[in-house]
N, C-alpha and C positions, 0 to 999 in steps of 0.2 A: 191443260192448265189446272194443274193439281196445288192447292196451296200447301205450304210447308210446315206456316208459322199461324198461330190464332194467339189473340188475345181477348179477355175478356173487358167492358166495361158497363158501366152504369150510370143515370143522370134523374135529374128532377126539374122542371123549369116551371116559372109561373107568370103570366102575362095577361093582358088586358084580351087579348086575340087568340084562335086557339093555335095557328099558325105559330104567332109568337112563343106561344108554350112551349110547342115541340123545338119550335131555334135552342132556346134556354136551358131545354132536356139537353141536348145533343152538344150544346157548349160548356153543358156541366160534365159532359160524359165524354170532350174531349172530341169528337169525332165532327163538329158541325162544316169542317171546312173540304169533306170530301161527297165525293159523288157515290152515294149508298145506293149497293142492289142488293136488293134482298133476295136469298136464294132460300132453299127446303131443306132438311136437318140432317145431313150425313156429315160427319167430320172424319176428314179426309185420317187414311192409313198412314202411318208414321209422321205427323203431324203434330208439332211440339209446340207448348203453351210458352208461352212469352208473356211477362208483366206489358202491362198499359203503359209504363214511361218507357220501355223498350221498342215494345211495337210502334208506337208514334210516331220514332223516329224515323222509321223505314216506309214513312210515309207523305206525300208530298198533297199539299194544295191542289184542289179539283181532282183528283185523281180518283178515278172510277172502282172503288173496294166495294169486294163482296162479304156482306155481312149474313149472319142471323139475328133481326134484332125484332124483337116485342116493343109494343107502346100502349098506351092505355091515355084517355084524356076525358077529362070533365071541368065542370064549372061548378059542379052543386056544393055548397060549402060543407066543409069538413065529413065529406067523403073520402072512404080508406080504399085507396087503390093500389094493387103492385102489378109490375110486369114481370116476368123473367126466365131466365135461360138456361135448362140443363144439361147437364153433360153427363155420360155415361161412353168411359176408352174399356175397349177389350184390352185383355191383359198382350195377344197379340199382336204387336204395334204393326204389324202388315197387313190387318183387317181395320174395316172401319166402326167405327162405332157412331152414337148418335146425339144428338142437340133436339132441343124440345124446346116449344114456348108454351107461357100460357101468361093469363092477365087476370085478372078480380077485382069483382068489389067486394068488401067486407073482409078481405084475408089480410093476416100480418104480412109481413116478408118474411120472416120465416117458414108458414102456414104453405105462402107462394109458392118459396124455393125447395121445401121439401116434395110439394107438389109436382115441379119443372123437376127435379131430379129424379123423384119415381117413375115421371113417365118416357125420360130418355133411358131408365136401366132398365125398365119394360118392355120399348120395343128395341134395342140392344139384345135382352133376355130370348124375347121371341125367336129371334134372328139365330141365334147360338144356339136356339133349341133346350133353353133350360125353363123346365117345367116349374111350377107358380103355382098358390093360391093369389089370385087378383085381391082376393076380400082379405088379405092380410094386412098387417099394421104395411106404414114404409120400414119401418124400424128392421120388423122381422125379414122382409124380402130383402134389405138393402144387404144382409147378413149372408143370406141362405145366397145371393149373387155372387160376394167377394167370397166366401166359402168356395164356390164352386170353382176358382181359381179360371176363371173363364172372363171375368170382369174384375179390373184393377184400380180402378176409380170411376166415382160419381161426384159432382161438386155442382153450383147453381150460383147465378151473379145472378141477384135480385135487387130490386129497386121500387120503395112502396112510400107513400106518402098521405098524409091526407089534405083534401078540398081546401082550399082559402077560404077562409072565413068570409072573405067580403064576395065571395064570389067569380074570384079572377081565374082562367082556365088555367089548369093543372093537367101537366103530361110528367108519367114515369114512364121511363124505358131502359133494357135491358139489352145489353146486342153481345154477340163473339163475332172477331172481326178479324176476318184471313187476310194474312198476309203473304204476298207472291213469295215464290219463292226468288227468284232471281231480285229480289226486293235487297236495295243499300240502303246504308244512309249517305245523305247527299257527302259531298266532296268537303274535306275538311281538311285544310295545309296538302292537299292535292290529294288524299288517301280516302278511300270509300270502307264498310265495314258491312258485313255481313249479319243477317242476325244470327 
């Protein structure tokens, strides 16, 4: 069960409960009405990225998807927190390459996402064997990576927000969310679609 298709999303929810929060994350990000497993960061070899209003559709109520997603949650007000998801594809689309998370406090979303993308073309990097100074900018590695014609993209769906004011719990999170491959969309004037 090798998935085919990923999509990326992101959410923010805010609720008296912390439970609540994370519904609110997950129904801003589109995904609340499935049964999420979270699995570990390998994205799967020839495996093509799909927009969020495409993937959705190949997706049915309760149905048990396997994600990578990040969350982060607090109440303290006007606390700056993001989650989120990197990605790094080998240029080789029959190798896999890598998804990363990570969460903060105090970081932009940009800060975040540059963060979650250095550290999926890192251990990507490692894996292919391309030598590194660690202590360098992202800037400069993310260069000296797509240079090496061995990595073809890096990219990160982040999601940051800051604390309510009054207090009410605050969840971001950031997920990529595989879809089967033998995944339709349901039946419309009898005919099904592939993504």
């Amino acid at each position: 069960m090798v998935p085919k298709y990923v999509f990326f999303t992101k959410g923010v929810g805010r609720h008296k409960e912390q439970l609540g929060s994370f519904e609110m994350a997950l129904r801003d990000a589109g995904i609340e009405k499935f049964n999420l497993v979270t699995v570990s960061s390998i994205f799967p070899p020839n495996c093509k990225i799909i927009s969020r209003e495409k993937g959705l559709q190949y997706l049915q109520a309760g149905e048990i998807v396997f994600c990578v997603m990040y969350e982060l949650r607090s109440c303290e007000p006007n606390r700056l927190m993001a989650a989120s998801v990197g990605l790094a594809v080998p240029s080789d689309a029959s190798q896999y390459g890598y998804l990363s998370e990570h969460k903060s406090f105090g970081e932009t979303e940009e800060k975040a996402g540059e963060y979650s993308e250095d550290l999926a073309a890192s251990m990507l990097a490692t894996t292919l064997g391309l030598e590194f100074n660690s202590d360098a900018a992202w800037d400069e590695r993310e260069q000296l990576y797509k240079a090496s014609g061995k990595i073809i993209k890096t990219t990160n769906v982040t999601q940051s927000a800051i604390g309510h004011k009054d207090g009410l719990w605050t969840t971001v999170l950031a997920a990529a969310i595989f879809v089967p491959a033998d995944a339709t969309v349901p039946a419309i004037n009898g005919e099904t679609a592939k993504p």
